[in-house]
N, C-alpha and C positions, 0 to 999 in steps of 0.2 A: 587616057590611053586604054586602049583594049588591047587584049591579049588571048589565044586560046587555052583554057585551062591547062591544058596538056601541054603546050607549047613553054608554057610559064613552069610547070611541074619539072620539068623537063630540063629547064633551064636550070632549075635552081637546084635540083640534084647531079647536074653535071658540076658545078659549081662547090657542091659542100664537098663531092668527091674530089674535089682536088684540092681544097683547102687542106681536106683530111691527110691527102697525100703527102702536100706541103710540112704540115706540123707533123706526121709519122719520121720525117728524114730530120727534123729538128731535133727529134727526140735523140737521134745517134749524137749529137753535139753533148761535150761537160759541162759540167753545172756552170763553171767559169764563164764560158762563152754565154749560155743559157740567158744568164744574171749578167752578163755585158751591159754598160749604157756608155752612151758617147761623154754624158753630163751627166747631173746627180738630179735634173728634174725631166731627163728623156726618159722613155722604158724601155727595159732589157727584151728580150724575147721570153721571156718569163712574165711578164707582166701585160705584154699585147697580148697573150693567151690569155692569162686569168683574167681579165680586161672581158675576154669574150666567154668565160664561164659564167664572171657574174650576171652579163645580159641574157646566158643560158638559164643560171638559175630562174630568171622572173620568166622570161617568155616562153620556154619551152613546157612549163605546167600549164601556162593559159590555151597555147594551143591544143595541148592534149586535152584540154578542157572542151574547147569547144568542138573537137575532133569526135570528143565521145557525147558531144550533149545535141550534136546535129545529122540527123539520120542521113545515111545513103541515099541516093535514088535519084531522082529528077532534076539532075545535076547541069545548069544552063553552060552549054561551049565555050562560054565565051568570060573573061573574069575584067571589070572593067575598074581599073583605078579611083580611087577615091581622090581629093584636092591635096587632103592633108597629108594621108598615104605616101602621095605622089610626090610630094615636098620634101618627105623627112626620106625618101626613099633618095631623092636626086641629090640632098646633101652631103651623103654619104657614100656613095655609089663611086668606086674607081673608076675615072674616065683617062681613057689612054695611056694606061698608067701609073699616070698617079692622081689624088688624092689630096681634097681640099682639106686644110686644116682647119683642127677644132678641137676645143676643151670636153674633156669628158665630165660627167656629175661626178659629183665629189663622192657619192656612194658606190658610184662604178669606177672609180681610180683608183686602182692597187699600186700605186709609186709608194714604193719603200716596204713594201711586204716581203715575209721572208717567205718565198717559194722555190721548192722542189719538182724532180723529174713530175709527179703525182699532178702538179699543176696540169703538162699534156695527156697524163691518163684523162684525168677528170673530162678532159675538153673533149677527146677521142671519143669518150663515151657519151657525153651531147648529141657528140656530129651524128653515133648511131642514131640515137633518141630523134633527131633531126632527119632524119632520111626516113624513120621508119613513119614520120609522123606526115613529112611529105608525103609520100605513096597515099598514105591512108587521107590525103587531102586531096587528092585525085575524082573523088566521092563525093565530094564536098561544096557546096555552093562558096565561093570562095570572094564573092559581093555579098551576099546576105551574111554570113558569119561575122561575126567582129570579137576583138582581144581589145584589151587597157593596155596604155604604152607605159614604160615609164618613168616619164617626164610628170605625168600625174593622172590619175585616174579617172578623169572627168569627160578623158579624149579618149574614143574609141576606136579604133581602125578597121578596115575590113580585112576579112584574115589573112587575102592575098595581099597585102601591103605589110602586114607582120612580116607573114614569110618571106617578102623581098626587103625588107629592111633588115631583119634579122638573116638572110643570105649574103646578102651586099656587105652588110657590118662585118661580118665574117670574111668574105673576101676584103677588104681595106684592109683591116689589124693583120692579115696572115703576111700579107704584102708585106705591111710595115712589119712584121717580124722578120718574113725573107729577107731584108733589107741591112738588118743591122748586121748579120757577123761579115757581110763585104766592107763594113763600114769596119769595123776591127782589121780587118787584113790592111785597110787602105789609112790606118794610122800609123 
């Protein structure tokens, strides 16, 4: 797939922006609701957040990494998908939606953590970390850069396939948090 760098930028900060908005209106919800689950092995709205903190914690340093370790300037229009990019981006991507299911790594499952309001700060403050790192990837060749995923560190992606997997990821879990306290009302 190709895409215009800018069009793709574009996208995907209109997107975190509304995730953000999403999770800002959650945060008016009590802790009760918050920590809701339908079953003892679903997640509450607490835990599809942290869920998206901890893929915050690993990727959002990589980018900043390669953000600062790749000079400005003769930046090609145009950002062209990679195979595997394009895979791990399709599998996760809400289409019409909703949202294929799938198991998460055992080190990015927070089921049965004890978390607090501090959960959506922490995330809130990503999403900036995330916006501001988009912008600054505007500059950026964004086929020639690459991040480590982490499934394991041997597989490289190019940066604009980070960014769309880790925006998407992000759209999915906000979804699936949206979704739960209708599911409380509706018990």
């Amino acid at each position: 797939m190709k895409i215009k760098n800018e069009e793709l930028i574009t996208e995907l900060l209109e997107i975190t922006g509304k995730c953000s908005i999403a999770v800002r209106k959650m945060r008016m919800l009590d802790l009760s609701q918050l920590n809701y689950k339908r079953t003892a092995e679903t997640w509450s709205i607490l835990e599809c957040i942290e869920h998206l903190n901890l893929y915050g914690d690993f990727y959002l340093p990589l980018v900043a990494q390669e953000v600062l370790s790749h000079q400005p300037g003769n930046v090609p229009g145009v950002f062209r998908t990679g195979i595997i990019g394009n895979y791990f981006v399709n599998l996760i991507r809400v289409k019409s939606g909703s949202v294929k299911k799938m198991s998460a790594q055992k080190e990015m499952n927070p089921l049965h953590g004890d978390l607090t309001i501090t959960t959506i700060d922490r995330f809130l403050k990503q999403q900036e970390q995330l916006e501001s790192l988009l912008i600054q990837c505007q500059a950026i060749n964004l086929t020639k850069a690459r991040t480590a995923i982490s499934l394991t560190k041997w597989i490289k992606l190019r940066l604009g396939d980070t960014l769309r997997f880790l925006v998407y990821h992000i759209e999915r879990h906000t979804l699936q948090a949206e979704r739960i306290p209708k599911s409380r009302i509706e018990v």
